[in-house]
N, C-alpha and C positions, 0 to 999 in steps of 0.2 A: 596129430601126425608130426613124426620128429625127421628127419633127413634119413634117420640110419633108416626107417621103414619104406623112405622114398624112393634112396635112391637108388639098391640094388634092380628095384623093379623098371626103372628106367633107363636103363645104360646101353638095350638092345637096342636100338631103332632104327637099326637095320628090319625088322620084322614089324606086321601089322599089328602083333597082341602087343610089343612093345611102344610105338605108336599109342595106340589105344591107351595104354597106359600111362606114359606121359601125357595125354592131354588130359585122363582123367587125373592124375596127379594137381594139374595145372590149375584145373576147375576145383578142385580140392581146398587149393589154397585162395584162391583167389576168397570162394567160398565162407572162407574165415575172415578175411582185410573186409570183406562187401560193407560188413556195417559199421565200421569205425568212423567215429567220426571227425575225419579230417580235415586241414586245413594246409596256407604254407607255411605255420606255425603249431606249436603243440602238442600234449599229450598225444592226441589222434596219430600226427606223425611218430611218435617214439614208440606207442604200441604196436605200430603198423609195422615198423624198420625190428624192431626184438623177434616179431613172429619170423619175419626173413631173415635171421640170423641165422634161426634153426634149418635155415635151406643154405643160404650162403652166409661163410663168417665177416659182416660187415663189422666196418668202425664205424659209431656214431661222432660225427664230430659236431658239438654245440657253437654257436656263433651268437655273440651276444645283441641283444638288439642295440643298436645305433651305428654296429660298424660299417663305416664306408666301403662300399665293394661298388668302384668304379663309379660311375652316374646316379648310383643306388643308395640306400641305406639301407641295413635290417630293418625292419617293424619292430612293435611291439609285438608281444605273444597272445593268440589269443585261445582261450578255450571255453568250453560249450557242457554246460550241464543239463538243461534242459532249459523247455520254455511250451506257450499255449496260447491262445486264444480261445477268451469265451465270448458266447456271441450276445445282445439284450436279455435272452433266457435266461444266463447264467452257466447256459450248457458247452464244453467244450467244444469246438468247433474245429483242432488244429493241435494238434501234438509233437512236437518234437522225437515222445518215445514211439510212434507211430511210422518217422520217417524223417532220417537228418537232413535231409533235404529242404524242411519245411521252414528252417531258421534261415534267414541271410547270413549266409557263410561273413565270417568276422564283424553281425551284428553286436553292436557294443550292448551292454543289460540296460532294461528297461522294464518299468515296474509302474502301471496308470491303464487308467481310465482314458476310451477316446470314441468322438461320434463317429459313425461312418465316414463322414468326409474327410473328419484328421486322420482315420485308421489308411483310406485308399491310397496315398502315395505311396504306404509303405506293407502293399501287397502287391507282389510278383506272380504273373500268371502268363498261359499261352491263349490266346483267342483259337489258334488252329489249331492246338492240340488241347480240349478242353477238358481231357482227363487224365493229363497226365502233371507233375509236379516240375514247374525248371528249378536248373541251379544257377543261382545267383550270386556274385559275390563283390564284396563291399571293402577292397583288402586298404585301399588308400584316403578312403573318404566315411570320416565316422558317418555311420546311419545302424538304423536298425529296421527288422521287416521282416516278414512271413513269407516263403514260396508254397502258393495253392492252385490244385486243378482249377480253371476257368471257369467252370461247372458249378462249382462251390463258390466262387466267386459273385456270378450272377445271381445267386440265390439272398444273397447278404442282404436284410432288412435294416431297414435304418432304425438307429437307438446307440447306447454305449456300450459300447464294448471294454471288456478285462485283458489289459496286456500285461505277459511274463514271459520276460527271456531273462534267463540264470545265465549270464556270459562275463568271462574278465577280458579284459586287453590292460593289459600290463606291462613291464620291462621285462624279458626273458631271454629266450633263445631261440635263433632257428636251426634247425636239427637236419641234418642230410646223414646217408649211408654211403661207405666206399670200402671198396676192395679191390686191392690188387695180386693177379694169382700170377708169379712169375716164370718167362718162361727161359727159353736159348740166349736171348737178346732183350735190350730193353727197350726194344720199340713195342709200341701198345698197341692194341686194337679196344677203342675206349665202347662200353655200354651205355647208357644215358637211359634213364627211364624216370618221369614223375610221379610221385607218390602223396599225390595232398586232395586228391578231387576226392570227398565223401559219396559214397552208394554210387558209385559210375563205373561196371563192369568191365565195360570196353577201354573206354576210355580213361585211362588209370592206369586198372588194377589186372589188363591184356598183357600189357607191354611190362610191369613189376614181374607177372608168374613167368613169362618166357624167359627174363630175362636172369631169372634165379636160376631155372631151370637150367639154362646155357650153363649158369655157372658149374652146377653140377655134372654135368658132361665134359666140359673142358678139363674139371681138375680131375677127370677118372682118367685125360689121356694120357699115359707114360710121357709121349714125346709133345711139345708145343714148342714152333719156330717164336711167336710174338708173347710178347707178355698182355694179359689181357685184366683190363682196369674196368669195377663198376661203378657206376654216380648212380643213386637213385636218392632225388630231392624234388623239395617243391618245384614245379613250372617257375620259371622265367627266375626268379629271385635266386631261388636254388642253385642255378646253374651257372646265374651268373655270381653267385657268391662263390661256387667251386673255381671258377676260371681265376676270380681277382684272386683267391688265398692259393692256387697254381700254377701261377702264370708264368714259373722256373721250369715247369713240367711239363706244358702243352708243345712242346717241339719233341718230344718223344712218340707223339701220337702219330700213329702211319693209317690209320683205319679207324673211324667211327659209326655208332651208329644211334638214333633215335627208334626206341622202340613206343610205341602206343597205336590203340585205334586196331590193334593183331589179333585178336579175337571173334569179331563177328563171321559172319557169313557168308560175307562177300568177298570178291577177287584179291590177291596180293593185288597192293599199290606200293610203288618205291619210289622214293622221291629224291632226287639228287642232293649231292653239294655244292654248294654256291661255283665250286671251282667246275663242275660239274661231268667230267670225264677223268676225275678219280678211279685207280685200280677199285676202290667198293664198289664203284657207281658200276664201273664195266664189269665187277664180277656180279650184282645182282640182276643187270641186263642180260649175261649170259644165263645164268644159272633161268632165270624165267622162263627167256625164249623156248631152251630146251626144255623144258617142263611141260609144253605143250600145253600149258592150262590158259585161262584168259587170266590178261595180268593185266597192270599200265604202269608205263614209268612216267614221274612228270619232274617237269625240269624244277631247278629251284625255283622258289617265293618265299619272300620277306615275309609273309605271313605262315605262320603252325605252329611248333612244338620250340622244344630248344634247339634247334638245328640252328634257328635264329641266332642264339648267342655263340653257339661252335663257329658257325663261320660267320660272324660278324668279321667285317674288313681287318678290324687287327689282328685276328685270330688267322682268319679264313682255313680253318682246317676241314680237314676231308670227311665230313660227317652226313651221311644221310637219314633216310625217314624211313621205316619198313612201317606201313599202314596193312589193314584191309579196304575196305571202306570209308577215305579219308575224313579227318574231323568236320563237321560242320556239312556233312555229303548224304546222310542217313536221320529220320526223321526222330530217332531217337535222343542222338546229341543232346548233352546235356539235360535230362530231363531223367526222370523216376524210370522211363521205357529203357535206359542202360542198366537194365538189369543183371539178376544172374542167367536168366529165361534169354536174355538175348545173348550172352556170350556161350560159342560153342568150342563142346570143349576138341572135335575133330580140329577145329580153326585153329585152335590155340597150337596145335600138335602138327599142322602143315605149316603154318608161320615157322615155327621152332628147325624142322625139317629143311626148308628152306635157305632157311638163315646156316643151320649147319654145314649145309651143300657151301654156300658163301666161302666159311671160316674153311672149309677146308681147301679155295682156292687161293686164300689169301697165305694160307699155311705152305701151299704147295706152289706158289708160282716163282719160278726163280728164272732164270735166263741161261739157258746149255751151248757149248762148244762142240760141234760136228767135228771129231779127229780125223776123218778121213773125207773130206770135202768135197774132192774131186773124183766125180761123177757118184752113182750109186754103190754102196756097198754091197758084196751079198751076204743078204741077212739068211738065207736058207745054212751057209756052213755054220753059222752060229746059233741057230737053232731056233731064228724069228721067222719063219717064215714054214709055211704049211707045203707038204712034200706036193699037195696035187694048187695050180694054180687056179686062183676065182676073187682074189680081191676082200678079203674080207675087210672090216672098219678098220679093224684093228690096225691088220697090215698097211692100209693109207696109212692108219695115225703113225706108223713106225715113218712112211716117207716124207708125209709133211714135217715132226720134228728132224727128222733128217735136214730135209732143205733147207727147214728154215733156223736152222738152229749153228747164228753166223755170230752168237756173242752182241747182237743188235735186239732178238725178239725174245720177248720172254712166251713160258707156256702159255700163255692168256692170250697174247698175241695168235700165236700160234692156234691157239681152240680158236679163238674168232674167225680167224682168216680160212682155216677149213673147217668152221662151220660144225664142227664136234664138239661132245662134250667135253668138258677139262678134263674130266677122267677118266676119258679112255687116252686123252692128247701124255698125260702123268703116269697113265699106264705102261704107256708107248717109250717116254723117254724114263722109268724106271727099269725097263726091260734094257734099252740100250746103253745104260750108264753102268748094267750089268757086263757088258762089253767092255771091247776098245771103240767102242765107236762114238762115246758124249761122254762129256766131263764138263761138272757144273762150271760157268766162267768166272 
């Protein structure tokens, strides 16, 4: 599936079959990254970033390994061909082409003979989840090692064992995606998404599809007030390699956002910015509340996603988290159970929905001058106002941004304070700037 057949089908979402269609879209794709096998180095990543081309036109930028980005350095590059376990039979026990999971993510190659007791430090299992596969990873400290159900584990007789993992770490590159779609101004509303975790639906490869997808929506719209910027790179190194090689750039940023964890089946969750009563912060609390659905916001922590490195103290820019079900909250994490079977693709397409609601008060919120101040105006000669009286919303939203609309509160302000949608509050002062009665300040 190439964009041109994507995205005409998705541009309605205004409507349920278009809905439908974007999250089927979204599972689509995802569908295809599920089995690559990635890392926050290599191949995995470059196959991964070319499919998302064909959705959003990224530039691949390569970063050689040893450059310093801050407190960091790049890695070596690693990548994975295959690998197995056999067990004293002889019989394979463990496959690689079975499930990329089953390798320690940037196990360095190993090629030998081992008893049971030399093989157990270097198998990964869940006791409480005894059939399912974790993911384990090894990015800073050479090791090598298998992830297996518990299940399998217990079963292991003693004798030697045949080990083969076909893996390089090498000098290379780390590879990240960016794009930027420009809009009236050059302040940004930045994307962030990670794309290195192999077989992990949710948590990956949720926040990648929504966030291509945005792209595609955004550039069908004629008009955009913010320019909007994507990063999709590995967790933590990624991000923080994008800041150190932009750190001319990050004062352009007026709005961020971390996407992952947007796919399951459970509640929106949003998580602040450090600063954490940012215009995003306050339009995803509105945008929720009115949704009427069960949500939660939760304040910043040092600990999640790359929000971490956005608003680190030097930075501290205005960057939040859109979760469903936060990382590390749902018993699937990390493990084999982040399937395709657990990501839904309705989720994918209310996340998306959401988030759009967002973009479009950050698009629309600006700060209006009441021209005729004192006292009410009448909006009936001008043709706001309904011949028989009864108060409809509307009409309120014409007199609160009236009121309040003194060059001090912008429309966000204003939706908050009576308690309305922004869209009817936008409505309200599009109607009146039709007039002599508001002029933007």
């Amino acid at each position: 599936m190439t964009s041109s057949t994507v995205l005409p089908e998705c541009l309605n979402v205004a409507t349920k079959a278009g809905v439908e269609q974007c999250g089927d879209a979204m599972f689509q794709l995802a569908s295809r990254l599920y089995p690559i096998p990635r890392s926050i180095t290599g191949d995995g990543v470059r196959t991964s970033l070319k499919i998302l081309q064909e959705y959003l036109p990224l530039t691949l930028h390569e970063v050689p390994t040893g450059t310093e980005v801050f407190d960091w350095t790049v890695p070596q590059e690693w990548n994975i061909r295959g690998g197995w376990l056999r067990d004293p039979t002889g019989k394979k026990i463990v496959d690689f082409a079975d499930h990329n999971l089953h390798i320690l993510n940037y196990s360095i190659p190993m090629n030998g003979r081992f008893s049971l007791e030399e093989l157990r430090p270097h198998l990964f299992s869940l006791p409480d989840q005894p059939d399912l596969i974790p993911y384990r990873t090894s990015y800073y400290n050479r090791n090598w090692g298998f992830c297996i159900p518990h299940s399998l584990y217990e079963r292991l007789p003693e004798g030697e064992y045949e080990v083969f993992i076909d893996s390089s770490l090498e000098d290379g590159h780390l590879t990240y995606g960016e794009f930027l779609l420009p809009g009236e101004t050059e302040e940004e509303v930045l994307f962030s998404s990670h794309c290195c975790h192999p077989s992990l639906a949710n948590d990956n490869l949720s926040g990648v599809v929504i966030a291509a997808m945005l792209g595609h929506l955004l550039s069908a719209r004629p008009q955009r007030r913010y320019s909007y910027r994507w990063v999709m790179a590995p967790t933590t190194i990624g991000a923080i390699t994008w800041l150190a090689r932009n750190e001319h750039r990050v004062s352009n940023i007026r709005h961020g956002l971390i996407l992952s964890c947007a796919g399951d089946g459970g509640s929106i969750t949003y998580k602040k910015s450090r600063r954490s009563d940012t215009e995003i912060d306050r339009a995803f609390a509105h945008v929720l509340r009115h949704s009427g659905e069960p949500h939660r916001i939760l304040e910043f922590s040092a600990w999640g996603y790359d929000e971490r490195q956005y608003c680190s103290p030097g930075f501290n820019l205005p960057v939040g988290c859109l979760l469903r079900t936060p990382n590390s909250q749902y018993p699937e994490y990390h493990t084999s159970g982040d399937n395709l079977s657990f990501l839904k693709p309705w989720a994918l397409a209310d996340t998306l929905i959401k988030t759009l609601s967002v973009i479009d008060i950050l698009e629309g919120n600006e700060t209006m001058v009441n021209q005729k101040p004192k006292c009410e105006p009448l909006l009936g000669k001008r043709g706001l106002y309904r011949g028989v009286g009864g108060g409809s919303s509307q009409e309120v939203a014409l007199l609160w941004v009236l009121n309040q609309s003194d060059g001090q509160h912008s429309l966000l302000d204003i939706a908050e304070k009576a308690d309305l949608p922004f869209a009817e509050i936008r409505r309200a002062a599009d109607a009146l700037a039709g007039t002599d009665l508001l002029r933007s300040s």
